[in-house]
C-alpha positions in Angstrom: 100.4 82.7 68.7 98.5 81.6 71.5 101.4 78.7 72.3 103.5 82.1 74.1 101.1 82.9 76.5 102.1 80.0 78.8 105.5 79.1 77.9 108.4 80.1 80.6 109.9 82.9 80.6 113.4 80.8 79.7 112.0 79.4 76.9 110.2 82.9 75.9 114.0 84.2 75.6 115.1 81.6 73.4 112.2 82.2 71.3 113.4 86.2 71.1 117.4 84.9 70.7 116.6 82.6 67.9 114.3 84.8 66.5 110.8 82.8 66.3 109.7 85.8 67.9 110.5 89.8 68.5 110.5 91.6 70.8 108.2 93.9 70.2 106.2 91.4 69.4 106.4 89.5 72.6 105.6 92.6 74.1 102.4 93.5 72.0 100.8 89.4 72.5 101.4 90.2 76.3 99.7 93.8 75.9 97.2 92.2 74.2 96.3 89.6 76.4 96.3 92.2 79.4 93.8 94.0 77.1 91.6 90.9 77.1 91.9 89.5 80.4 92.9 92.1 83.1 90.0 94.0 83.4 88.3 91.0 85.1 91.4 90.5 87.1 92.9 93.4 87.9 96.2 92.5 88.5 98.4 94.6 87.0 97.3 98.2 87.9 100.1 100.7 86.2 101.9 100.0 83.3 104.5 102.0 81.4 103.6 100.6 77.6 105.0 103.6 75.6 108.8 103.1 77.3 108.6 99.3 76.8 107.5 99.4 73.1 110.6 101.8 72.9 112.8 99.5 74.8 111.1 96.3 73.0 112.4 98.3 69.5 115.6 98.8 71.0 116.3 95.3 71.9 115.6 94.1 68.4 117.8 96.3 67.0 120.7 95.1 69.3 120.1 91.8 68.1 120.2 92.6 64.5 123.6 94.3 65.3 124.6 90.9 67.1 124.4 92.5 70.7 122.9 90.2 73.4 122.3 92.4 76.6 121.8 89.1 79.1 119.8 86.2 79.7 116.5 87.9 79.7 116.9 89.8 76.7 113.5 91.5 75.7 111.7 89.4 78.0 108.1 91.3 78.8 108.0 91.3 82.7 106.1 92.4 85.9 107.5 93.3 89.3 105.0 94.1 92.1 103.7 97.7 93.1 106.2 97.8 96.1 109.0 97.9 94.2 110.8 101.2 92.8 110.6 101.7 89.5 111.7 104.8 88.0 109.1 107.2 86.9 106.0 105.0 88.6 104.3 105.5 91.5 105.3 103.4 94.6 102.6 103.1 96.7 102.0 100.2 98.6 98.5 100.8 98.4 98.6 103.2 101.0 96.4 106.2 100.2 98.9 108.8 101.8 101.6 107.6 99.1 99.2 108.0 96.5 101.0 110.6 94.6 104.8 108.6 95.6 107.1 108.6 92.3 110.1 106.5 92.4 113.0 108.7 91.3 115.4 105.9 90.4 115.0 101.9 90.0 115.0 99.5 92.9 118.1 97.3 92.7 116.2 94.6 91.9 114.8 95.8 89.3 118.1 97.7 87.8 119.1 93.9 87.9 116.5 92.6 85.9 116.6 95.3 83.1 120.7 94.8 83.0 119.8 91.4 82.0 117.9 92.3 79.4 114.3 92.7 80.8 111.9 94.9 79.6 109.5 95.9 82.8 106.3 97.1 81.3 103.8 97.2 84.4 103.6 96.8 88.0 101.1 94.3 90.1 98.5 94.9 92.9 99.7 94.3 96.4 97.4 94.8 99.6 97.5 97.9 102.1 101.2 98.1 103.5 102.0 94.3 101.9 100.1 93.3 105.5 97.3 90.3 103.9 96.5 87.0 102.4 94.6 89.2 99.9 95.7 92.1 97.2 93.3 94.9 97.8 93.6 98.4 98.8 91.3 102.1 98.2 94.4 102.9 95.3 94.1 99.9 92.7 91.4 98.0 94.2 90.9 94.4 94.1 92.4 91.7 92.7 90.3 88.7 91.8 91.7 85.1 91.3 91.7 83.6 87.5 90.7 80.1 88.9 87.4 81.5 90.7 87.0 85.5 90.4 85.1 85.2 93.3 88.3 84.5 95.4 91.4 86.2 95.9 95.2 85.1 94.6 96.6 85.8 97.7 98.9 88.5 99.4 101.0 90.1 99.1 102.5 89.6 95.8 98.6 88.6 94.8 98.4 90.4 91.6 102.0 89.3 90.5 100.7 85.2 90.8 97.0 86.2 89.2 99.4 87.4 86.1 101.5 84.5 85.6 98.4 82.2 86.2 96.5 83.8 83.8 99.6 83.9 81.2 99.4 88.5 81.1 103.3 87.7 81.9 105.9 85.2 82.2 108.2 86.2 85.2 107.7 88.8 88.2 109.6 90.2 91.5 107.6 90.0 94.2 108.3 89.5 98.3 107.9 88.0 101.5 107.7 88.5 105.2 104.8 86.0 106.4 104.5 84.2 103.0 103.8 87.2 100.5 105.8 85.3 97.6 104.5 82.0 98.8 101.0 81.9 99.7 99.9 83.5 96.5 101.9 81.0 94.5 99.9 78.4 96.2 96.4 79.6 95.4 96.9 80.7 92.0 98.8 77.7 91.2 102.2 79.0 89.8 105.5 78.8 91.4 107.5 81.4 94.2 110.6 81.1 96.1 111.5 82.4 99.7 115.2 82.8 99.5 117.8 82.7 102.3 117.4 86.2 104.2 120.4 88.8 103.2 121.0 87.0 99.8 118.9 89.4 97.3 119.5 93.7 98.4 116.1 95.0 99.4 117.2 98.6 98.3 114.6 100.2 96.3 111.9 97.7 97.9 110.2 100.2 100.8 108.2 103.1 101.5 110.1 106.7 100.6 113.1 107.5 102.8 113.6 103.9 104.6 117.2 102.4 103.0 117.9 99.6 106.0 117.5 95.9 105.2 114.4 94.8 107.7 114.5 92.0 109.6 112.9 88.7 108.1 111.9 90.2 104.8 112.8 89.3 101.4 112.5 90.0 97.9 113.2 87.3 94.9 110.9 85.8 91.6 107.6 84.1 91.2 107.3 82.4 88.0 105.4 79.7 86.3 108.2 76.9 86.3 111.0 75.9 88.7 113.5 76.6 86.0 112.6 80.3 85.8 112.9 80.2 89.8 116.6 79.5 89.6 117.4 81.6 86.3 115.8 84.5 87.7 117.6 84.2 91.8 120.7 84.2 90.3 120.1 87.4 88.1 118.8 89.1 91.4 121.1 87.7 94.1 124.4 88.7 95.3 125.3 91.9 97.4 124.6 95.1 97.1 127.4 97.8 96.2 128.5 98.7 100.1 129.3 95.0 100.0 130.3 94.1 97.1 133.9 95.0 97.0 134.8 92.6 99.3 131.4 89.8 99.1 131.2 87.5 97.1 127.7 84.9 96.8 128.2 81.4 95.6 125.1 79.6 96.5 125.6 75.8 95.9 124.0 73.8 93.4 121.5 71.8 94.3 122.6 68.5 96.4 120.9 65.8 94.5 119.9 64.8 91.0 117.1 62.8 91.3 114.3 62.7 93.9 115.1 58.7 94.5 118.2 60.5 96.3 116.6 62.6 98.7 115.8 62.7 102.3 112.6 63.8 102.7 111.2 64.9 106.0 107.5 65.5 106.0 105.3 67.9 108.2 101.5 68.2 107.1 99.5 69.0 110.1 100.0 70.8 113.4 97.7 71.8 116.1 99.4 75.8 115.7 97.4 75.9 112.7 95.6 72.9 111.5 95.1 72.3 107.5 91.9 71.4 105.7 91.8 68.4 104.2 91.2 69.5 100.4 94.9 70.9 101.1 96.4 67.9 103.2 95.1 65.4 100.4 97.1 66.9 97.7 100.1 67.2 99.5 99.7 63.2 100.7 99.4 62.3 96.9 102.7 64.2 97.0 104.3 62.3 99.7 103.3 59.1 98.0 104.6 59.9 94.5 108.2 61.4 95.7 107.6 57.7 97.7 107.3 56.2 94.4 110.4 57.9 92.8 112.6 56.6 95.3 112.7 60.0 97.9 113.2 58.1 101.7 110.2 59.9 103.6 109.9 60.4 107.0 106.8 62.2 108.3 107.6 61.9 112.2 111.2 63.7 111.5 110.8 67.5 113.2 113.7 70.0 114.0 114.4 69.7 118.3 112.5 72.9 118.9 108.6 73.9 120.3 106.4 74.2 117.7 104.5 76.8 119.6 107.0 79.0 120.7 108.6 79.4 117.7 105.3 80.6 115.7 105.5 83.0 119.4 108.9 84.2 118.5 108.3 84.9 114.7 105.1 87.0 115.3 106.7 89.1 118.3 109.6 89.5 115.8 107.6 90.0 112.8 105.7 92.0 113.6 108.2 94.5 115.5 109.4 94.8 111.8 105.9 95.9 110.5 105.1 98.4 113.3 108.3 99.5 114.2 108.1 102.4 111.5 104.5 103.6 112.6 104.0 107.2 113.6 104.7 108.2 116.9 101.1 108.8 117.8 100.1 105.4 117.0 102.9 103.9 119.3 102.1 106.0 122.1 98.2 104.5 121.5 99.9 101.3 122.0 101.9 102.1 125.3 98.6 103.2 126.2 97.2 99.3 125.3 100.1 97.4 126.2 99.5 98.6 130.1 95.9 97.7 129.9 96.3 93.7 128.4 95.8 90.7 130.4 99.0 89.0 131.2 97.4 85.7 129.7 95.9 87.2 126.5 97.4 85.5 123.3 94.9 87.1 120.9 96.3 88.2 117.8 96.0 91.8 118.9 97.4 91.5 122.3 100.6 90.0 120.4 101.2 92.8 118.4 100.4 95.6 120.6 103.0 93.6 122.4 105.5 93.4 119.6 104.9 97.1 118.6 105.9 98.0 122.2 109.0 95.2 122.9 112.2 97.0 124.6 114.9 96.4 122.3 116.3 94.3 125.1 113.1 92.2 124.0 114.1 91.9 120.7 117.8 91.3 121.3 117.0 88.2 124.0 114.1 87.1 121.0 117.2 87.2 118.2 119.5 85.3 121.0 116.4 82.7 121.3 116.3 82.7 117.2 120.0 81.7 116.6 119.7 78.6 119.0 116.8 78.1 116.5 119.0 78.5 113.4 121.4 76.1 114.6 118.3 73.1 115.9 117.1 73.8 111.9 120.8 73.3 110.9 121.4 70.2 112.4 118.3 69.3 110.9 119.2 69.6 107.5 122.4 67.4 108.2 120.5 64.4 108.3 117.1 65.6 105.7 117.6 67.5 102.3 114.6 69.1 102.6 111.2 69.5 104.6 108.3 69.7 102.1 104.3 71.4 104.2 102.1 73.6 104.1 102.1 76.9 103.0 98.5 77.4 104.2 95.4 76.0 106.0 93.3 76.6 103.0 92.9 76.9 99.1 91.7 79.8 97.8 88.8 81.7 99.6 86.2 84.3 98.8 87.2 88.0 99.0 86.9 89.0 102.7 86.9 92.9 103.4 85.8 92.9 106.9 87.9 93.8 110.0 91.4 92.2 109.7 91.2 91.4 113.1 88.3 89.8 113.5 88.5 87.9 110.7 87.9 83.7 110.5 88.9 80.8 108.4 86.5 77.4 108.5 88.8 74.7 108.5 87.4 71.3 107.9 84.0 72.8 109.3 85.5 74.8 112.2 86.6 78.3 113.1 90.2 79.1 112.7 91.9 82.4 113.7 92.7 84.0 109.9 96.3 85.0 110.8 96.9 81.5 112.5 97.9 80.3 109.3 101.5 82.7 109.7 102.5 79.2 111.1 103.1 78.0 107.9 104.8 81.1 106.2 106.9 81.5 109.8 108.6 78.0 110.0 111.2 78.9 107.2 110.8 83.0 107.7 112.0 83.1 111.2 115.2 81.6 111.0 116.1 83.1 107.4 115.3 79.3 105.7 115.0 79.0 101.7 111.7 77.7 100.7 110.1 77.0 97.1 106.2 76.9 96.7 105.8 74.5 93.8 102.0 73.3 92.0 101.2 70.1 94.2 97.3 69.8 92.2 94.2 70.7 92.3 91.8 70.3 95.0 88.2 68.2 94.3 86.5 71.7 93.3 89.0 72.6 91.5 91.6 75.1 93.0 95.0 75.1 93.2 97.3 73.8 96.2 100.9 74.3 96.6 103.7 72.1 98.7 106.1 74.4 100.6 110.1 73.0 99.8 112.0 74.6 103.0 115.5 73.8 102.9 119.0 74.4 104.7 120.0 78.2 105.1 121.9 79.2 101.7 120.3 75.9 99.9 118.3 77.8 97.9 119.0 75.8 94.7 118.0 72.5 96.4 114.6 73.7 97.2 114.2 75.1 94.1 115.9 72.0 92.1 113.6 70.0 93.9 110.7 71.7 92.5 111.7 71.0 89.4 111.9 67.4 89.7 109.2 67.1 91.6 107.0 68.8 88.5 108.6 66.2 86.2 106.7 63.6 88.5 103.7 64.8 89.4 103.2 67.7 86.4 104.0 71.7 87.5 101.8 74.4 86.4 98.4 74.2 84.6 96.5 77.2 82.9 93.2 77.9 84.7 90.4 77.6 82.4 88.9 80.2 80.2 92.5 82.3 79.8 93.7 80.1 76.5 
């Protein structure tokens, strides 16, 4: 049975509908295989196996009665620690939520299992969702199936470590600065970014906050484009304050082959320049869309300063991740604020500074951001989309020292470690779609990923895209050792 453990989850549920499998079944090869290979992983850290096997038996007998209960039906899944799930803690890896248990099921989630999904574990996320990495004092660390030695990225970390190493075949993770995308992109599977205010957040936060945050998403990671768009549409659309009078009707994708796309190309920038090992692969990827047809243009840039808007998305980022801290901690930061140097652009200055904006701050930032959103939509009149970097780097070795202090070498240099927010920021800021797709391995071995930003509400492009561009240059490939 080993031919399951890396099919998509699409073709997983045609194996349940058509009955080459069970579900239970399903369910016990995926328990199995998180038997074998998790506790070198550790990336799934609760799981709920009794319910599941009851809900696996359950969803075979609906089938023997002739009852389909969606598109998913029986499908084993994951969803990341962050999200409510009824009955399991919901930490996010913070010690003082430790003992957190979600009394109901985020919508998300209640999505998912009204398609027919049967949740049986959650995956390990960093401290607060705030890192390239997925460690916290909770859960501990996850490690990367291509290199253990390395992490698979953060936030949704453990979620991508799982599909890579075939424990699972879809998972809900989510994004701010790249937390669906990033991981994606070192563990060699596929994420999606979707327009901001298209999927309800509701059930996706720490206990007692029910607002929709600025700039942060929630949406699928999964091992093939495919499962990308079959999984957006199960979780998109608004939630129930909306509902009675919204409606979501996300186009299809504009093109049908990548000879007729317009492809704008953006590789390198001085806000946070890329190593080489991850700048080759996505050249080889700008010459094969070249060879299918795709018209390239690698000098084509939206009208706006590079610089200031990677300024603009961290003060406005991270007002969103400090703006719930406790009052103590933003009085320490009035404290700070008054003491910085008018020209210090460290990474700490900037978010003492965007933990103590005036909301006239933010409001002139969000005025400065909609002139944005229009410079990116006249953009996307005359490209379909812009494919770049994710990040500066592949994967790289576990790194537990000071957050803020912590460096990158790039092509044999120092870089800042939260510098590469550039990437992530591009599409985040201005509420952009974008899909990380497998772009190939690097020369020692580890995965890359290509970032697919496209216009706001084309999230089927980007993701459509993907999926071509996988029948061209090949999509996801098991690490070795997990077969």
């Amino acid at each position: 049975m080993t031919e399951f453990a890396f099919k998509s989850a699409g073709e997983l549920a045609q194996d349940i509908r058509e009955r080459r499998i069970s579900c239970l079944e399903l369910l016990e090869y995926f328990l199995a295989r998180v038997e074998k290979f998790n506790p070198q992983l550790n990336a799934l850290i609760v799981q709920r196996t009794e319910a599941a096997r009851a809900r696996a038996s359950a969803a075979d007998a609906a089938l023997q009665r002739g009852e389909t209960w969606g598109p998913l039906h029986g499908l084993p899944m994951t969803v990341k620690e962050s999200y409510d799930v009824a009955g399991l803690p919901t930490t996010w890896g913070a010690p003082a939520l430790a003992r957190n248990i979600a009394g109901s099921d985020a919508v998300v989630v209640a999505r998912l299992q009204g398609a027919g999904a049967n949740i049986f574990g959650k995956t390990n996320v960093p401290l607060m969702l705030g890192d390239f990495q997925s460690y916290n004092e909770i859960y501990g660390t996850t490690n990367n199936p291509w290199d253990l030695r390395c992490g698979p990225g953060g936030s949704s970390g453990g979620g991508s470590a799982a599909l890579a190493a075939g424990l699972v075949a879809l998972e809900a993770g989510s994004d701010i600065g790249g937390s669906i995308r990033n991981p994606p992109h070192f563990c060699g599977v596929y994420g999606h970014k979707p327009t901001w205010g298209i999927v309800p957040p509701r059930g996706h936060a720490p206990p007692g906050i029910l607002a929709q945050s600025d700039l942060a998403v929630v949406a699928p990671q999964a091992r093939s484009a495919e499962d990308l768009a079959l999984a957006l549409d199960i979780m998109a659309g608004p939630d129930e304050l909306a509902a009675p009078g919204w409606r979501l009707e996300l186009p299809r994708p504009r093109q049908r082959a990548l000879g007729d796309y317009r492809v704008a190309v953006w590789l390198d920038d001085a806000n946070a320049t890329v190593d080489r090992r991850v700048g080759d692969r996505l050249q080889a990827v700008v010459e094969a869309l070249a060879r299918a047809g795709a018209k390239i243009d690698d000098k084509a840039r939206p009208a706006f300063d590079a610089q200031r808007a990677f300024d603009l998305f961290r003060q406005l980022m991270l007002g969103v991740v400090t703006g719930r801290l406790p009052l103590a901690a933003f009085e320490q930061n009035l404290k700070a604020a008054k003491q910085l140097a008018p020209g210090d652009r460290s990474q700490s200055a900037a978010t003492i500074r965007a933990a103590t904006q005036y909301y006239r701050d933010w409001v002139a930032a969000n005025e400065e951001r909609q002139h944005l959103r229009m410079r990116w939509h006249e953009f996307f009149q005359r490209y379909d989309v812009l494919i770049c970097p994710i990040c500066t780097v592949p994967a790289f070795p576990h790194d537990h020292s000071d957050p803020g202090s912590r460096i990158q070498t790039v092509n044999g240099e120092p870089q800042p470690y939260w510098d590469q927010l550039f990437w992530a920021g591009l599409a985040t800021l201005v509420y952009l779609p974008a899909t990380v797709a497998p772009a190939g391995p690097t020369p020692d071995g580890l995965p890359v990923g290509v970032q697919i930003i496209g216009p706001e509400l084309g999230d089927h492009t980007t993701i459509d895209f993907a999926r071509l561009l996988a029948r061209e240059i090949g999509g996801f490939r098991p690490p070795p050792g997990y077969t």
